[in-house]
VOLUM-276548 format. One record per residue (C-alpha): x, y, z. Coordinates in pm, whole numbers, plus 50000, padded with zeros to 5 digits. Layout:
XYZ;...
END
This chain:
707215611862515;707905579562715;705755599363032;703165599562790;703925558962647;703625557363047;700445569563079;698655550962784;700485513362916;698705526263283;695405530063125;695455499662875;696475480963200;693525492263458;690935504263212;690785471162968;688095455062934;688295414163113;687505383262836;686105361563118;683985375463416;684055357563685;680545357563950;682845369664195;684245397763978;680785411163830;679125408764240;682125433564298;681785452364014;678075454264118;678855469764455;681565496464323;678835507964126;676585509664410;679305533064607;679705551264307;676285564064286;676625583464612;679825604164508;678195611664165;674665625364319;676945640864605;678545661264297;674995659764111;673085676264409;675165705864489;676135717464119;673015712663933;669085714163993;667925737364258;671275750564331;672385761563946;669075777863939;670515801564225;673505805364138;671985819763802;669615840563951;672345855964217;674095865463833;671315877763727;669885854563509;666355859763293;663635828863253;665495829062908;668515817663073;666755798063343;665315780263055;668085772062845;670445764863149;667395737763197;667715730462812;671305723062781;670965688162965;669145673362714;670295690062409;673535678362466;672005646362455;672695648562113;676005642862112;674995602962204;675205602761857;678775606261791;679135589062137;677885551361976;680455558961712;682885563061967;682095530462163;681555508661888;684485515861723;687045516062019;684585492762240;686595506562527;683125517262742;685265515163044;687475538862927;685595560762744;683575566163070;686595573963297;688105597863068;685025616463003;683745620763352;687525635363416;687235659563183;683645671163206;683915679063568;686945700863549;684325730363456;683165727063797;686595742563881;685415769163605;682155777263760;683975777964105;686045806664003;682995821963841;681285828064153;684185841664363;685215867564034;683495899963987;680125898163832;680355911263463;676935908263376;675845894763078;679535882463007;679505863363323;675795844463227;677395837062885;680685816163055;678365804763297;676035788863001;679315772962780;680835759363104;677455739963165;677635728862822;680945717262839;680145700763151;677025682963002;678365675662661;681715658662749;679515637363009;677485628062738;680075608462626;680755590862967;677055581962988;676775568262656;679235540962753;678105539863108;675005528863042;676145500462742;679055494463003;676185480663312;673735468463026;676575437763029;677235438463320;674335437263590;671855404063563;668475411663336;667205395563662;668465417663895;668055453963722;665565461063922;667215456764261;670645467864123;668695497564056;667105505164328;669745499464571;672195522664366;669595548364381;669165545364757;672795554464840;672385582064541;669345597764710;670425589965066;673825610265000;672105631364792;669755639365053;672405649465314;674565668565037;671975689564956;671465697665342;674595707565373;674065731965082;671215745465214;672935756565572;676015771565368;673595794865189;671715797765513;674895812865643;675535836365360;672215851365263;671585869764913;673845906764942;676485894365156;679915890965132;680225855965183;677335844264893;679955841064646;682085821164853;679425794764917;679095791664565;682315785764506;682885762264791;679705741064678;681185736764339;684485730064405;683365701064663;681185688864365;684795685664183;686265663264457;683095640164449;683315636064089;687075622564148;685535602464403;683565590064176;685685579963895;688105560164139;685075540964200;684535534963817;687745525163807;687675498464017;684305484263847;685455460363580;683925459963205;682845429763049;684405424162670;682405439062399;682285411362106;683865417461803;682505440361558;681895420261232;681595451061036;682425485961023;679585505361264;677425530961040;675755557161246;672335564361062;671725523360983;672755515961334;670315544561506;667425537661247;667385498261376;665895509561704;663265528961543;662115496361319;661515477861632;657625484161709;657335482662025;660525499162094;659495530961894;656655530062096;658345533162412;660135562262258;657265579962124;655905574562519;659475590462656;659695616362435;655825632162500;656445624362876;659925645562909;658565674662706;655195671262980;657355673463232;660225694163166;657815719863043;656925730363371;659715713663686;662745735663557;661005767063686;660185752564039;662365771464162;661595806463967;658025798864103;658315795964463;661265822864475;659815847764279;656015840564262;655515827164603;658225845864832;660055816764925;663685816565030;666425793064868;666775775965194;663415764765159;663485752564798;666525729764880;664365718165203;661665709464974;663955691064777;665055672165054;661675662365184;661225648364764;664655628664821;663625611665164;660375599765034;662015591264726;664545562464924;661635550365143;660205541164826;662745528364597;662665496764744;658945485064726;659115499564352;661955478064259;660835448464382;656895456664195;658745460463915;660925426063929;657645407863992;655155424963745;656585450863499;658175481563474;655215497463227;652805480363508;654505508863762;655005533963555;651185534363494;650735538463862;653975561263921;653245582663618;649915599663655;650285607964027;653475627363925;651695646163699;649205648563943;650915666464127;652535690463909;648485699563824;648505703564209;651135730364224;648525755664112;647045751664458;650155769764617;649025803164448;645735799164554;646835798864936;647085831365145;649085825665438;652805819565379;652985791365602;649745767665451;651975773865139;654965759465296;653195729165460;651265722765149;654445721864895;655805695265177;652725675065137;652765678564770;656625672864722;656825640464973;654125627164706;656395637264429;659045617164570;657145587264584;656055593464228;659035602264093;661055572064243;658815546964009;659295565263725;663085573763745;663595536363829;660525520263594;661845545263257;665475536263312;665005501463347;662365490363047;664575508662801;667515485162922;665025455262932;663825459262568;666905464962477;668045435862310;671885423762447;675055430862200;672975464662050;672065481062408;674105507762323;672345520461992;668885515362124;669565534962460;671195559962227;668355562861982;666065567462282;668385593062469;668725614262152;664775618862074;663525619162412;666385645462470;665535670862195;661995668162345;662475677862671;665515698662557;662325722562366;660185725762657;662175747362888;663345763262609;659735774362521;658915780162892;661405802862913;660485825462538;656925828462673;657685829963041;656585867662978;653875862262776;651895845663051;652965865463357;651435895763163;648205875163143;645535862163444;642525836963416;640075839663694;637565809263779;634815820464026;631555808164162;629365834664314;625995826064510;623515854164525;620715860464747;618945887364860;620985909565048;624385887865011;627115874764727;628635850464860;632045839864645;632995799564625;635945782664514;637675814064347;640185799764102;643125825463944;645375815163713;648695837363623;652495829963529;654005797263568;650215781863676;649615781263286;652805760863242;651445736763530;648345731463346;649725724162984;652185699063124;649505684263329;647205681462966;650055665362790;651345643563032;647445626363014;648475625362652;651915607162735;650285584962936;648275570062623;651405561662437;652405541862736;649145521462729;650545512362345;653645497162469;654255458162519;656505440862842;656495410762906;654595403963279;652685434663298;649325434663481;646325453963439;646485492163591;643665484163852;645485451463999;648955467264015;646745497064233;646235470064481;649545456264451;651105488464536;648325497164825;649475463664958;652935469865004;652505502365124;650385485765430;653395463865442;656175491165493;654015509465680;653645483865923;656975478365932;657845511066019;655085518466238;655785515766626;652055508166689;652065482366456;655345465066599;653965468066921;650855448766850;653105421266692;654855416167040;651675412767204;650675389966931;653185367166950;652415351967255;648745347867221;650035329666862;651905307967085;649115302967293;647415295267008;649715268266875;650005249867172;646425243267219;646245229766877;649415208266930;647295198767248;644685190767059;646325172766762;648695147267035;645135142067177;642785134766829;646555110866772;645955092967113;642215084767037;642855078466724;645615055266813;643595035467083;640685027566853;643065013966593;644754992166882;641064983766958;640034973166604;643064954366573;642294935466931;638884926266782;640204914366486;641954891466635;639684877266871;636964871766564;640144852466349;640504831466618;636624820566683;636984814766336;639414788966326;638054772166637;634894760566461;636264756166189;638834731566336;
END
């Protein structure tokens, strides 16, 4: 017992919230949280995404299971429910957020062991699907007061670049984390020996980042939540959220957007391993090429969306994701293995781009209409019903995953003449290229609730075109060589340039100067021949 008394005095002491934040205090706080990004993607990109998909396929997974190992992320969304209770009650976010990452990410241990013991089938797929939920539902809790926890905290003035510089260091460590990934499984192709080993290594390293990552929380401090005046009630709480207008608007947008999207990206990696041929290695690659792009454009997105809007960039970033999620049907279309692999590149460096504004734009207008003191419910209310929307879709991919591969559509133009058929533009349509489509069709429809939603500073779609164009010239030239070299040959036919119109300016003075002295000279002379006859 007084261990325990021990533990609780340690944890009121470092994990309380502070009455009076000082500037100096939240610009630290600011940059633990920065730092704290890059151990939680390090964890994030080499436990979840491309590599769970593998690990569940080298199991033996289904699309069933592929889908609702892609469904339990959001479902457990749910649980933000009993999360608000949990924060507004104790209004310990700090706390709350510590404990709960702890916890959660001790079923990376779990899965760790999973992939070095022997593979028991169907038993195996079913720990392997209540570890991820364990894993995702406990971190519900965590991000529930995480995200109430840096409402507070970070400047409405500043979200933007907060943002976008946390997400740098995420993506940038990200990036090289999920290299590393990709050359362990490199080394241990699918059938060897040492495959279950780099699965367990990967996750267990994803356990020592999430430490990493907690010390960091840690050491962030937590601004005091004011007292609650009454006691918190969860439906009247979550149904204020949904009597704000515009607010309900932006949900209605987030909700029809995630079940666009998630309809079709969780089986990315189903598609190019088993439709297309593609190896693992690849699909991580591909993922990396999305994450590079991603950081070279973080920046010029958060500073659009400090000056205009975030709606005004997500109705730029927005349709060329989905764009390009149309465009994946192309990679069937293609013949030769290697135009497959150079076109995904193309495709998935434009995905990053796109997906950088709308990760960083979707985020940051739910915090921004927010209103301050009941963040936490109105994130929540968002979380939980854009959540059970994109927690369907895969779910539904998955059920009629079979359905479609059973079926084909075929699109062909044929010219004949006499004594020749000539075949244009054949189109053919099979498998996950019907899920690419229907995303594609609703995302056009998520895009019209956006158009419905109201932030203050936005700009029309077409100006905010140029506005991105425009500083896309301007990184560009920043990062051309060409570019910089034509600015050091510039700069001294600018000086050139300066001095001859410094030349010219002391010389226009001069003149200037001596006809003034002149004037003056012959004003004089004419005051005096006036007082001479006058005398």
């Amino acid at each position: 017992m007084p261990r325990v008394d021990a533990i609780r005095l340690v944890v009121r002491m470092f994990f309380a919230p502070t009455a009076q934040l000082t500037d100096e205090d939240r610009e630290r706080g600011l940059r633990h949280l920065v730092v704290e990004a890059g151990f939680s993607n390090a964890c994030t990109a080499v436990t979840s995404g491309v590599i769970l998909t593998a690990f569940a396929l080298h199991l033996g997974a289904s699309n069933t299971t592929i889908g609702l190992l892609a469904a339990i992320t959001f479902w457990v969304q749910l649980l933000q429910a009993p999360g608000v209770l949990m924060v507004e009650r104790l209004r310990t976010r700090k706390r709350i957020a510590i404990l709960a990452s702890l916890l959660s990410r001790c079923a990376l241990v779990g899965m760790a062991a999973l992939a070095i013991l022997p593979n028991a089938g169907g038993a195996t797929l079913a720990i392997l699907v209540a570890l991820q939920v364990f894993f995702c539902g406990i971190a519900t809790f965590g991000g529930c007061a995480w995200n109430a926890w840096v409402r507070d905290l970070a400047p409405e003035q500043r979200l933007g670049q907060i943002f976008a510089k946390r997400t740098i260091n995420a993506t940038v460590v990200a990036l090289i984390a999920s290299l590393a990934a990709a050359f362990a499984l490199d080394r241990a192709p699918e059938g060897s020996t040492w495959r279950p080993l780099a699965f367990g290594g990967l996750y267990l390293f994803g356990f020592v980042m999430g430490l990493l990552s907690c010390r960091e929380l840690a050491l962030t401090p937590e601004p005091r939540m004011p007292a609650a005046s009454e006691r918190v009630k969860l439906l009247p709480l979550l149904k204020a959220p949904l009597k704000d207008q515009n607010f309900r608007r932006l949900i209605m947008f987030l909700a029809s957007w995630q079940f666009a999207v998630n309809l079709a990206t969780p089986f990315f990696t189903v598609f190019f391993v088993k439709q297309l041929g593609l190896d693992i290695t690849f699909v991580v690659i591909l993922g990396v090429v999305s994450q590079a792009t991603n950081v070279l454009a973080l920046r010029s997105w958060g500073l659009l969306s400090d000056r205009f809007a975030n709606k005004s960039v997500l109705a730029v970033a927005a349709p060329l994701f989905i764009l390009c999620i149309a465009a994946m049907v192309g990679a069937s279309q293609i013949q030769e293995k290697a135009w497959v692999m150079a076109y995904l590149v193309g495709l998935h460096a434009l995905m990053g781009l796109a997906t950088a504004g709308v990760t960083l734009s979707s985020g940051n207008i739910a915090m921004k209409l927010s209103p301050r003191g009941s963040a936490t419910a109105y994130i929540a209310a968002n979380a939980l019903i854009s959540s059970a929307a994109a927690g369907l879709a895969p779910v539904l991919g998955g059920v009629f995953a079979d359905f479609f591969a059973a079926r084909r559509l075929e699109i062909l133009l044929r010219w004949t003449s006499p004594g020749d058929v000539l075949t244009l533009m054949p189109l053919r349509v099979s498998n996950w290229d019907f899920y690419f489509l229907i995303a594609f069709v609703l995302g056009l429809y998520a895009l019209h609730r956006l158009s419905l939603v109201t932030e203050a500073g936005e700009v029309d779609s077409k100006a905010m075109v140029g506005e991105v164009i425009a500083q896309a010239r301007r990184d560009v030239r920043n990062l051309s060589p060409i570019a910089g070299l034509k600015f050091l040959t510039d700069v001294p036919a600018a000086l050139l340039r300066d001095a001859r119109v410094q030349r010219r300016l002391r010389r226009a003075r001069e003149s200037q100067a001596e006809r003034d002295a002149e004037k003056t000279r012959r004003g004089g002379k004419r005051r005096v021949r006036k007082v001479s006859r006058t005398t």
